[in-house]
BABA-362350 format. One record per residue (C-alpha): x, y, z; residue in three letters. Coordinates in steps of 0.02 Angstrom, whole numbers, plus 50000, padded with zeros to 5 digits. Layout:
XYZALA ...
END
This chain:
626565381654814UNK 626145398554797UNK 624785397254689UNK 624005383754783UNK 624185395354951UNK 623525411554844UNK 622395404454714UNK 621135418454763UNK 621445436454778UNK 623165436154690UNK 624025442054535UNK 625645431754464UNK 627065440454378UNK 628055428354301UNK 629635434454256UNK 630335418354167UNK 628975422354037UNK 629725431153895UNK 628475443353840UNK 628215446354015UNK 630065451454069UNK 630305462153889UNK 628695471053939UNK 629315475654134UNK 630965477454084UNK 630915494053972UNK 629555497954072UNK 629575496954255UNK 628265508754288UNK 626925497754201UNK 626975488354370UNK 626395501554481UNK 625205507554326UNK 624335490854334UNK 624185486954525UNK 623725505054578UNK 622125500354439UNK 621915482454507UNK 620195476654567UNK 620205479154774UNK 619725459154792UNK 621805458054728UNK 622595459054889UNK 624235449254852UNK 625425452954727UNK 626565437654662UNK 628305440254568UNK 629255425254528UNK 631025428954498UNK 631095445754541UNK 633215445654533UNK 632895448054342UNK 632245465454357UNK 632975473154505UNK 632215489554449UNK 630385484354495UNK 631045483554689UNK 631135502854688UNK 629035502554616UNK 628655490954766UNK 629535501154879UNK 628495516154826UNK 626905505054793UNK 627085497454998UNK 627095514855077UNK 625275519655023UNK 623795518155079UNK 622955499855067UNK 624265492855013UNK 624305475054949UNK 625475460855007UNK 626965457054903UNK 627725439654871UNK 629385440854798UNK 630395423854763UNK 632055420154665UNK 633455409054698UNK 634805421654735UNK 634955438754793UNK 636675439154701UNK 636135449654570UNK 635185460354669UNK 636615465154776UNK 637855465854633UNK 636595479554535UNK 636365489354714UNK 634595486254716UNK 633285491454824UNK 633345476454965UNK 631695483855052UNK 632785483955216UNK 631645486955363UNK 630065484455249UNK 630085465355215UNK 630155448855280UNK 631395436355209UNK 631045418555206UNK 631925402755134UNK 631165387455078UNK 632375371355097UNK 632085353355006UNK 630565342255090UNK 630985337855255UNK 630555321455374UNK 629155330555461UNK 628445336255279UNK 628305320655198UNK 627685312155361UNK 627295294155319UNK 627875294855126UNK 630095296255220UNK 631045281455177UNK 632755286955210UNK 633645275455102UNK 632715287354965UNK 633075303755058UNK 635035297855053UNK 634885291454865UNK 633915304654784UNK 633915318154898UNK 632575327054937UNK 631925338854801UNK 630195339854780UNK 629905334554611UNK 631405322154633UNK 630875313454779UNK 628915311454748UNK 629515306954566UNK 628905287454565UNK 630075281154430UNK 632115279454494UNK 632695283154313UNK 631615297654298UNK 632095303554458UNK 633895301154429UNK 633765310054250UNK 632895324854345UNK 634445326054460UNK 635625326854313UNK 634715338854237UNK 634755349954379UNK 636455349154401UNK 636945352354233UNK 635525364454194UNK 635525375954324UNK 637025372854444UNK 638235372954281UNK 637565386654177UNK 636475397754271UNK 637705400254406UNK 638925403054273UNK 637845418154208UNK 637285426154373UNK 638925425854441UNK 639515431154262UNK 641045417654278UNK 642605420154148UNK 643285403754173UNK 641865391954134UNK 642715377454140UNK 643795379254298UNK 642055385154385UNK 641325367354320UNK 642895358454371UNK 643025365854565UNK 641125358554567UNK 641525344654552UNK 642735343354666UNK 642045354454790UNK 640405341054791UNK 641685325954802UNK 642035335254984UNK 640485338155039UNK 640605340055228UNK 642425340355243UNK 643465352355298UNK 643905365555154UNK 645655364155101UNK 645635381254988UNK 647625379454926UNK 647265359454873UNK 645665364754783UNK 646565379054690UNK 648075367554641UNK 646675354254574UNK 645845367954474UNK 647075378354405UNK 646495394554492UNK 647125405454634UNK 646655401354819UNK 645555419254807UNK 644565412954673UNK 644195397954757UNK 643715405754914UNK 642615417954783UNK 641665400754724UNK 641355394154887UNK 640605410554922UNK 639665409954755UNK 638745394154801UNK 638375402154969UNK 637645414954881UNK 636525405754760UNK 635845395354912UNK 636935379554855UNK 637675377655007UNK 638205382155175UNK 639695385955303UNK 640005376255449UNK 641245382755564UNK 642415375555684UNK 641855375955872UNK 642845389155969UNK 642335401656132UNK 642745416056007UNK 641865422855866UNK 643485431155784UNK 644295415455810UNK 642915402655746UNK 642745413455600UNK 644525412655535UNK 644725393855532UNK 644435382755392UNK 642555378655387UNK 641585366955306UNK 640505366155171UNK 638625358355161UNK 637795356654999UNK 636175359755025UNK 635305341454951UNK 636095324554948UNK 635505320654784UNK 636525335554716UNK 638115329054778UNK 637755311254711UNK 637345318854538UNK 638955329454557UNK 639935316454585UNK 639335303554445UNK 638755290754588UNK 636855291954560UNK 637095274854473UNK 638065264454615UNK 636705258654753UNK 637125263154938UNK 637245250355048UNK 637265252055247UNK 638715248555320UNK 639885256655202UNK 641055273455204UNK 639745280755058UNK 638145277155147UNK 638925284055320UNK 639565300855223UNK 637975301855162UNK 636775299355338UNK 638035311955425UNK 637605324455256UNK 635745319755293UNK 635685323355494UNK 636685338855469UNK 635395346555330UNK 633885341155442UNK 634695350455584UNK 634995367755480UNK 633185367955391UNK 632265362555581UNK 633325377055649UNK 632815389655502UNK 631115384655503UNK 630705383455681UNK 631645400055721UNK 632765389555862UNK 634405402755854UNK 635405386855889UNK 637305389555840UNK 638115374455737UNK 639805370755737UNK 640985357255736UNK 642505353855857UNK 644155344955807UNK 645795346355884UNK 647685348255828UNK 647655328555889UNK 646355323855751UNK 645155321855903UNK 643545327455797UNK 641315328155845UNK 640175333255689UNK 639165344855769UNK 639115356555924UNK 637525363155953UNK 637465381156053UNK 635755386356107UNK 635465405456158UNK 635045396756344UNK 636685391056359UNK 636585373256341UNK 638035367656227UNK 637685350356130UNK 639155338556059UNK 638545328855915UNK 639255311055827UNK 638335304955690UNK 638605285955633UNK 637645276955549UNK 637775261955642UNK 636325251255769UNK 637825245255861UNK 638905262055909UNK 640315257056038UNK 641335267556141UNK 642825266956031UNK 641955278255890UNK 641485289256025UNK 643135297756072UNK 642795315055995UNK 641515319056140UNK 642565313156260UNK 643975324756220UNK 642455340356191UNK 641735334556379UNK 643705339056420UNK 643495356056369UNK 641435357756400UNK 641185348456563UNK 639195355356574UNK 639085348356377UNK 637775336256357UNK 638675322556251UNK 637455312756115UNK 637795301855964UNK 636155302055832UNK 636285281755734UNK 635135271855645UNK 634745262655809UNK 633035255255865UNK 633005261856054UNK 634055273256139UNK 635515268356265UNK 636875276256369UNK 638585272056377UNK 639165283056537UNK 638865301256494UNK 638315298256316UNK 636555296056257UNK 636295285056097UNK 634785290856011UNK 633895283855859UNK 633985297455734UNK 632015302455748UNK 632025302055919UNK 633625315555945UNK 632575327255838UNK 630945323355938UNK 631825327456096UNK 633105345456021UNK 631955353655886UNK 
END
């Protein structure tokens, strides 16, 4: 993407090369050498993996503060590293951005969602035209890069209990986190679970949702859940890539709720919305998947079901939120043609709640 967007005017630093990480890597200063003597037409500087030589931050940090400066693109997939090493973060000086699987809106008229809940939505996963290739392409992700390159950055001693809380951890998706279950399962202490969890965070694998509450100290010391952040990962994690989904069923449901809930944290990201997501449940079991706070106040219950036919029975959650919310505006996002009401609760089609909130 970046060389399409910068084809002209740009020089690429690709630190995945070999020669080209040995080179900057006893020699940071070659950096600053080479783009001080750069042609002026150069005016954006690309580095691709920049966690691998933390060192280089500290030349950019020297190189942005004179005069005619050019831009600098810096991507990786973690900052882990970075922090771990104490390296220069640029704090104050740059701009941090995060780039999320395709979304609806992206792929425009190529969506199916039967695909997006299948395969996920990985670029070179989803526009990949063959199933088995795309479904080999998922595997190999997940064995590739969330089972051995997360085992290096985070510099894991216990390889296989790492691989085996994956596992599990994916088999949860979207559930609340039971830290002392997932320990016993594992073999590890509740701490080190809670220090994977926050691994994955870290390595943008995932995310926190937190339970719904009127204080922050109090909404942050709950058990959260946890997001990962593609629903093709979390098929591939847990071995179901080959079994079809079918509507109608407990898998297909788990994974349209997974679906709606990643739309709504990229939309947010991307279009800068501040909304607050959270979900609400009750010592009664009374439970709604998302609570949307905006920073005007309005406060949003969410259900998601993946159902054309929701009924008031499977909408109990809200009810029990409106108890404690009265101004809450009280929605349910299904795979419905046409929106309805059914007193206080608006039905929407799935496309049409995100037409009408982000």
């Amino acid at each position: 993407m970046l060389r399409s967007l910068f084809s002209a005017g740009s020089r690429y630093y690709d630190l995945l090369k070999t020669d080209e990480y040995v080179r900057l890597v006893a020699h940071p200063q070659l950096f600053r050498e080479e783009v001080l003597a750069r042609d002026p037409s150069i005016t954006y500087i690309i580095v691709d993996e920049i966690q691998r030589i933390p060192l280089l931050l500290n030349e950019i940090h020297w190189l942005i503060e004179q005069p005619n400066a050019p831009f600098f693109i810096l991507t990786g997939s973690s900052a882990r590293s970075l922090k771990r090493t104490h390296a220069n973060m640029l704090a104050g000086r740059a701009l941090t951005y995060y780039l999320y699987p395709l979304t609806r809106r992206e792929l425009g008229d190529r969506f199916d969602l039967s695909r997006a809940l299948h395969y996920g939505s990985l670029p070179s996963v989803y526009l990949e035209g063959d199933n088995v290739t795309a479904a080999d392409r998922l595997r190999s992700y997940v064995e590739t890069y969330l089972k051995e390159e997360i085992e290096q950055e985070a510099q894991l001693r216990q390889v296989g209990s790492f691989v085996r809380f994956l596992n599990i951890a994916a088999s949860e998706n979207g559930q609340q986190i039971n830290y002392s279950n997932i320990a016993r399962h594992t073999c590890v202490s509740y701490q080190t679970v809670k220090g994977y969890f926050q691994i994955l965070e870290d390595t943008l694998i995932g995310q926190f949702i937190y339970p719904y509450s009127k204080s922050e100290r109090r909404r942050l010391s709950k058990q959260p859940k946890f997001y990962f952040f593609d629903t093709g990962v979390v098929r591939a994690l847990t071995q179901q890539l080959s079994v079809p989904l079918r509507p109608q069923t407990p898998q297909y449901g788990q994974a349209f709720e997974h679906f709606i809930m990643l739309e709504m944290l990229r939309y947010n990201h991307y279009l800068k919305k501040d909304y607050k997501l959270s979900y609400y449940r009750t010592t009664a079991g009374a439970e709604v998947d998302i609570i949307i706070e905006t920073p005007e106040g309005r406060s949003i219950a969410v259900e998601i079901k993946s159902s054309d036919a929701v009924n008031s029975a499977q909408l109990r959650g809200l009810n029990s939120f409106k108890e404690l919310k009265p101004d809450a505006e009280l929605c349910c996002v299904s795979t419905a043609p046409y929106a309805r009401k059914i007193k206080d609760i608006t039905i929407w089609p799935w496309q049409e709640f995100f037409k009408h909130n982000f």
